[in-house]
Phi, psi and omega in degrees: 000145180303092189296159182264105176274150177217140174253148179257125139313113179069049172279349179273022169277177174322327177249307180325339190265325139322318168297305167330300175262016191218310187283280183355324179282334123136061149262007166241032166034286173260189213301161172206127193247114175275157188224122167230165184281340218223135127342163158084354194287329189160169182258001192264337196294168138212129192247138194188166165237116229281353169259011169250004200248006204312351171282325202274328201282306170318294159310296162312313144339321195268147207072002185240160168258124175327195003293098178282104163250001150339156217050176200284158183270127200297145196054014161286334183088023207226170179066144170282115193286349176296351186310312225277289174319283159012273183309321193283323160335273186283357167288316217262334176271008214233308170303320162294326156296328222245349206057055103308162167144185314326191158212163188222113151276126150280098173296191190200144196284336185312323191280022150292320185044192200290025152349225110211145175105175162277130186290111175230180203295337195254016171321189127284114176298148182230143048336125173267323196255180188289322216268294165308319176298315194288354169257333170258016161285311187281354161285338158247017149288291170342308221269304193287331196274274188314326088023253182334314217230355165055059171276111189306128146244153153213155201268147159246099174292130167253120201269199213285183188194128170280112186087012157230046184260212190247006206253244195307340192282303149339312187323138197209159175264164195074016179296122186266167182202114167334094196241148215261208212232329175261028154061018162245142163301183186282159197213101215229107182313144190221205182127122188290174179287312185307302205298306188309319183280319157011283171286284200309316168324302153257027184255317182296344192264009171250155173241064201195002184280157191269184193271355162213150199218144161296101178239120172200187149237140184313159194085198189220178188230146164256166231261314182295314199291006164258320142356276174324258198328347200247355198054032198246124180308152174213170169238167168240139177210150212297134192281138179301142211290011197244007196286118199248098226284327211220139167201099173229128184256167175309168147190043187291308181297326187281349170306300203256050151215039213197110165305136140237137186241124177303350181273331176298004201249359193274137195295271160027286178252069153261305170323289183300334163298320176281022152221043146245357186270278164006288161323000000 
């Protein structure tokens, strides 16, 4: 059987850097090709930029399968958030040029913004932040592109990933946290690095996936009881009426192309995958 080749787009970033340290280990098998912007990135890279390069992308792009994790980050202060269209643009003509494909755009659970219910995939998007709008334009510019030229995409929402959020990842001393009017914090579908290269590990190796996918584990975790669990002080301060108490996506669809076990999802072992991925 054929291995599934791939390239990562934007791998020296936060999940890039999770692939980076677990598929090699063989939660991904086969071959993978990374991809930066900057010389100096690794002797494994290949660098090139993929919206001033697209011929250098093209040539990479062939025979692999896409997973873009590229673009700019929320509260770094850097980047154009249309980067995001942008990127998804040129994966998806580069892959049609290129014979590559599919391609897995990385989302964000942002373009639910303030949903209610458990999130499964055919929801209506509400995005509140910039951050989130600029993920659901590129998912529907992708969707209409991608269409056209007739290149397989799927947006991969992605929940919150342990260690690499604003909770553990985030964590500062004097760090504050919302807490609600029933004395529970924010409550947020979650998955840890290991589990995450996992999941992404076999969702690259399909060709059968629909245009948006859910990625998390089931349930949802709450944001102090993982502190607590990590041993990292927090203060609580009263959440603001504009505070979004609950976000749990579905992952009813990603069971059946993906195993998931509801106990990773236990703060305990989120802690623990973020600090053997640390390690």
């Amino acid at each position: 059987m054929t291995k599934t080749q791939v390239l990562v787009l934007g791998a020296t970033g936060r999940i890039g850097g999770v692939l980076r340290s677990f598929w090699p280990a063989g939660a991904f098998p086969s071959p993978v090709t990374w991809q930066a912007r900057r010389i100096g990135a690794g002797p494994d890279f290949k660098v090139f930029d993929p919206i001033s390069e697209p011929a250098e992308f093209a040539r990479a792009v062939r025979g692999r399968t896409v997973l873009c994790l590229a673009g700019p980050v929320p509260g770094r202060g850097e980047g154009d958030p249309e980067d995001h269209v942008r990127l998804a643009e040129v994966a998806i003509r580069a892959a049609g040029e290129g014979g590559g494909g599919p391609v897995l755009l990385a989302s964000s659970a942002a373009v639910y913004g303030a949903a209610g219910g458990v999130l499964d995939e055919g929801v209506p998007l509400r995005p509140l932040s910039d951050y989130g709008r600029a993920k659901a334009r590129m998912e529907e510019v992708a969707a209409r592109l991608a269409d056209q030229i007739g290149v397989r995409v799927t947006s991969l929402r992605i929940g919150n990933v342990a260690g690499c959020d604003a909770i553990l990842g985030g964590w500062r001393p004097g760090f504050m946290l919302d807490r609600f009017a029933d004395g529970r914090t924010p409550r947020r579908s979650y998955v840890g690095p290991a589990s995450l290269a996992r999941i992404l590990g076999d969702l690259v190796a399909r060709r059968d996936l629909p245009p948006a996918l859910n990625v998390a584990l089931p349930g949802v975790v709450e944001m102090g009881a993982l502190l607590d669990a990590a041993g990292l002080e927090w203060t609580p301060r009263p959440a603001p009426d504009s505070a979004i108490e609950v976000v749990e996506l579905s992952t009813r669809a990603l069971g059946t192309f993906t195993r998931l076990d509801p106990s990773a999802n236990l703060p305990a072992t989120l802690v623990r995958e973020w600090q053997d991925w640390q390690a």
